[in-house]
KETORDREN-454217 format. One record per residue (C-alpha): x, y, z; residue in one letter. Coordinates in Angstrom, 3 decimals. Layout:
residues N
X	Y	Z	A
...
//
This chain:
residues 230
-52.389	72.433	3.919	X
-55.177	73.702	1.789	X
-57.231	71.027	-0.370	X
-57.057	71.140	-4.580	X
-59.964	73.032	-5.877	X
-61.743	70.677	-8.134	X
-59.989	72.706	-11.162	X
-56.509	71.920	-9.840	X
-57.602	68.115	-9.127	X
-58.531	67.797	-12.764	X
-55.454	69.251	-13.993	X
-53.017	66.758	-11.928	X
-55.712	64.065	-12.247	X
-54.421	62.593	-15.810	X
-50.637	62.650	-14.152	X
-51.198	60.622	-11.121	X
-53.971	58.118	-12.959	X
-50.407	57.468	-15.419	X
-47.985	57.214	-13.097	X
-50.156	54.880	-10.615	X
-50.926	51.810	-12.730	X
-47.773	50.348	-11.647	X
-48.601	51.021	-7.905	X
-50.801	47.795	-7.238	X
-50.173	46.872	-3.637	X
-51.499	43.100	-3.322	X
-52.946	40.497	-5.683	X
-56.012	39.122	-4.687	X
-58.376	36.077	-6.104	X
-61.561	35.350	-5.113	X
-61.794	31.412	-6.222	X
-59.928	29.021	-6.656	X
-58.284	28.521	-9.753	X
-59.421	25.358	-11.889	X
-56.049	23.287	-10.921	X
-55.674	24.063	-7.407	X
-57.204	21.880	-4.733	X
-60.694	21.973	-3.234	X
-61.061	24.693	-1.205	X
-63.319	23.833	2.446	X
-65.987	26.739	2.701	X
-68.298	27.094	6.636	X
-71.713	27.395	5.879	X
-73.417	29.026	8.709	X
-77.240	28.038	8.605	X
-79.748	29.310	11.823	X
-76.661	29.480	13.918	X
-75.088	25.752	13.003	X
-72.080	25.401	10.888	X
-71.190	22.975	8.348	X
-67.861	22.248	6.334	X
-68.097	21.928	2.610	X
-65.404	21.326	-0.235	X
-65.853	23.204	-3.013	X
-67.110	21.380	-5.850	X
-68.442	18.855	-3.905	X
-71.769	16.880	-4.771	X
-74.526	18.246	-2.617	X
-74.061	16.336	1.018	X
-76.967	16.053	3.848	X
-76.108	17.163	6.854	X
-77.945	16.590	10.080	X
-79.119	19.552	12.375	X
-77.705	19.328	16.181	X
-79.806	21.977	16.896	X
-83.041	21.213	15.251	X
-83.599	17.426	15.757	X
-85.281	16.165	12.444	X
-84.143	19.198	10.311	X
-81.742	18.161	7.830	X
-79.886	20.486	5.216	X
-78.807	19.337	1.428	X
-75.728	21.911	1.011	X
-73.256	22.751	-2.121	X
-70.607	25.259	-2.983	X
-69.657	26.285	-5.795	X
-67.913	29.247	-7.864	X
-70.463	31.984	-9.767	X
-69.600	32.038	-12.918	X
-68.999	35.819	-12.523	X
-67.247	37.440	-9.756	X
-68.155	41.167	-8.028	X
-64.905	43.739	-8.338	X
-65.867	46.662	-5.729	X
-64.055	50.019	-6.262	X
-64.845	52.670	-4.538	X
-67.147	54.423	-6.167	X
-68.428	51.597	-8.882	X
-69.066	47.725	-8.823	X
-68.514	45.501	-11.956	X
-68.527	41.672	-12.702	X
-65.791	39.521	-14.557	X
-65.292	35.747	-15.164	X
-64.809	33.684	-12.332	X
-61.326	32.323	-13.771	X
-59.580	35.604	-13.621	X
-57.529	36.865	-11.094	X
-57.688	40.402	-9.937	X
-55.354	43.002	-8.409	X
-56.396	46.060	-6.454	X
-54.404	49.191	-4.910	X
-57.201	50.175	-2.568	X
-56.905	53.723	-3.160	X
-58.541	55.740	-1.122	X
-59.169	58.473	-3.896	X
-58.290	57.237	-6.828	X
-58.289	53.167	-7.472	X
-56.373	51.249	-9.464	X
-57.153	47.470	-10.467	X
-56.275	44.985	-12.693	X
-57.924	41.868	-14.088	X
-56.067	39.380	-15.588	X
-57.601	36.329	-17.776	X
-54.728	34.140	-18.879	X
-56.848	31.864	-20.488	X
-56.713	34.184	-23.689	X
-54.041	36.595	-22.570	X
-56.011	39.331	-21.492	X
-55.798	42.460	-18.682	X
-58.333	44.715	-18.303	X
-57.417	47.706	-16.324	X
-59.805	50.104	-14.334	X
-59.586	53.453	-12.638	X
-62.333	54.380	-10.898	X
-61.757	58.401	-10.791	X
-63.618	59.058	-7.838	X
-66.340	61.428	-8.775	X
-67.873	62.460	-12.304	X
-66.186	64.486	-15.046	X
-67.571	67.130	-16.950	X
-66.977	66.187	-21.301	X
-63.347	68.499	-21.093	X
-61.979	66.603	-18.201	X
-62.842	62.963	-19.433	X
-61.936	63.473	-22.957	X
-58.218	65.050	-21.536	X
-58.206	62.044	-19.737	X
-58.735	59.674	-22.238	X
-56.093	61.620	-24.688	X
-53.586	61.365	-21.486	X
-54.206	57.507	-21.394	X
-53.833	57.029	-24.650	X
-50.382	59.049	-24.698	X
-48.984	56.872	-22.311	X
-50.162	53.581	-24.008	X
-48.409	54.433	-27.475	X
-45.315	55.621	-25.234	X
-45.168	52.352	-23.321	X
-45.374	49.775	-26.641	X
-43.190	52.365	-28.795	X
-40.472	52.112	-25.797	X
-41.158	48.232	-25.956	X
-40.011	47.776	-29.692	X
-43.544	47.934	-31.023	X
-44.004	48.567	-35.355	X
-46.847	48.911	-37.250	X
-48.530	51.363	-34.703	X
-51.850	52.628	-35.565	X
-54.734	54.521	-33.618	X
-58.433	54.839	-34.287	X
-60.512	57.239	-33.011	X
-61.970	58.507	-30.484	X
-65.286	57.446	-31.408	X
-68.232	57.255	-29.095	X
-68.879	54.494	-26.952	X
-71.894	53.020	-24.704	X
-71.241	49.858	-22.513	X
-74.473	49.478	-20.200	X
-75.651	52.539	-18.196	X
-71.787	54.208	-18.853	X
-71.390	55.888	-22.217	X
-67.929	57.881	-23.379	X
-65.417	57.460	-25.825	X
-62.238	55.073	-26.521	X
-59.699	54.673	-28.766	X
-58.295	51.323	-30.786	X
-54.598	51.191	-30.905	X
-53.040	48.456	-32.923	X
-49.457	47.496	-32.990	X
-46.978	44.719	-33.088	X
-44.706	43.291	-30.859	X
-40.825	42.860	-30.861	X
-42.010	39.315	-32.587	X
-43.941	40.519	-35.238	X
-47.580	39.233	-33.200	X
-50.493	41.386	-33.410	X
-51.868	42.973	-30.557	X
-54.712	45.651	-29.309	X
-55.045	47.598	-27.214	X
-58.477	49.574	-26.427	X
-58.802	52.289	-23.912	X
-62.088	54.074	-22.926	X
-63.322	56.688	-20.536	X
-66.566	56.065	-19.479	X
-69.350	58.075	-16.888	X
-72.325	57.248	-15.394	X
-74.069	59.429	-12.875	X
-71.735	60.515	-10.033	X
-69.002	58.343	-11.300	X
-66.015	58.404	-14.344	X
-63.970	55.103	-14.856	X
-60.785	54.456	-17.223	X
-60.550	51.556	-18.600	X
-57.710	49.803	-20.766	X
-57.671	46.111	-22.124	X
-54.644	45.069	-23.988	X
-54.899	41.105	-25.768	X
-52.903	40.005	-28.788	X
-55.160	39.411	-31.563	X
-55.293	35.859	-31.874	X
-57.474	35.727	-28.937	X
-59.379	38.837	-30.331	X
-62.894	36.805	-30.937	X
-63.095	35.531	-26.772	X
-61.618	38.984	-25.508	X
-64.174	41.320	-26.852	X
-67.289	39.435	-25.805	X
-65.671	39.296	-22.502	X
-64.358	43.093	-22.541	X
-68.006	44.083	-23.698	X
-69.604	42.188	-20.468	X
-67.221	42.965	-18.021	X
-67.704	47.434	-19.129	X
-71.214	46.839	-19.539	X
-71.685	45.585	-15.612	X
-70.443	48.636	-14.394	X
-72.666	50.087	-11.590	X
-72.707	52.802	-9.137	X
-71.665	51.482	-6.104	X
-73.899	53.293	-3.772	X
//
């Protein structure tokens, strides 16, 4: 079987990023959350390890290697967790929980903060995209959005934009699309496609807009970590 010339992979590209976002193999969470129990981390120090609870006090621990060396150790959470794709990194708050597909190719993930009813999806593309491809892209995202909440009851439905957009080193465009719900709540949902050198990267975060004032600060930081991986 021949491979897609980069044309044809372009063309089929917007198809497969749609149909994929349901495709999430596994969750995954890096911490703890704040109600489960204290999780026991090793510390390996010069060849010696140590057990420590997370958020623990700092403990001393003797050396049984090193007679007179002793070690003041703590664990805890960073406040910000690393997401690596395959082709970018980013940071998000150490509460949320992720899921990943692992794509080899294309990657799907999603980040959920319950805490103020959040998810932030990203695709990480693969490779760059020239201006055509990316702003196809982002018209094919945002398609599918209004599709999914029009299917789901939603009224009111607006859209605004695509307007240019800079979060960090990525720049692009998105678009705003405001709706609401079978219930009458307000909700957003913002969708960007954004490129940095040698990488492109959808992103969609949907919130009701309640929470609107903590999601965007949070949506702003978690875009504007985005870094080539390599």
């Amino acid at each position: 079987m021949t491979s897609k010339s980069p044309l044809a992979r372009h063309i089929w590209l917007p198809t497969l990023l749609v149909g994929g976002i349901s495709l999430f193999a596994r969750p995954a969470s890096a911490q703890p959350g704040p109600d489960d129990p204290p999780a026991t981390y090793e510390v390996q120090i010069d060849g010696e390890s140590f057990q420590v609870e997370s958020g623990q006090r700092p403990i001393k621990v003797e050396s049984k290697l090193k007679k007179g060396t002793t070690y003041t150790l703590a664990v805890r959470v960073a406040l910000n967790q690393v997401l690596r794709l395959n082709t970018v990194r980013m940071e998000y708050g150490m509460w949320a929980k992720v899921e990943d597909d692992n794509g080899k190719n294309i990657r799907f993930a999603k980040i959920f903060n319950r805490d103020i009813g959040l998810i932030l999806s990203i695709t990480d593309v693969g490779h760059a995209m020239g201006k055509e491809h990316a702003d196809k892209l982002l018209d094919t995202l945002v398609d599918a959005a209004v599709k999914r909440h029009t299917d789901d009851k939603a009224t009111h439905l607006e859209k605004k934009g695509p307007i240019p957009q800079k979060f960090g080193i990525s720049s692009g465009k998105g678009t705003r699309i405001t709706y609401r719900d079978d219930r009458g709540l307000a909700h957003t949902t913002m969708i960007f496609v954004l490129s940095g050198e040698n990488y492109t990267v959808g992103a969609e975060a949907e919130f009701a807009d309640q929470y609107f004032d903590d999601a965007m600060p949070w949506i702003r930081a978690a875009l504007s970590s985005i870094r080539p991986l390599h």
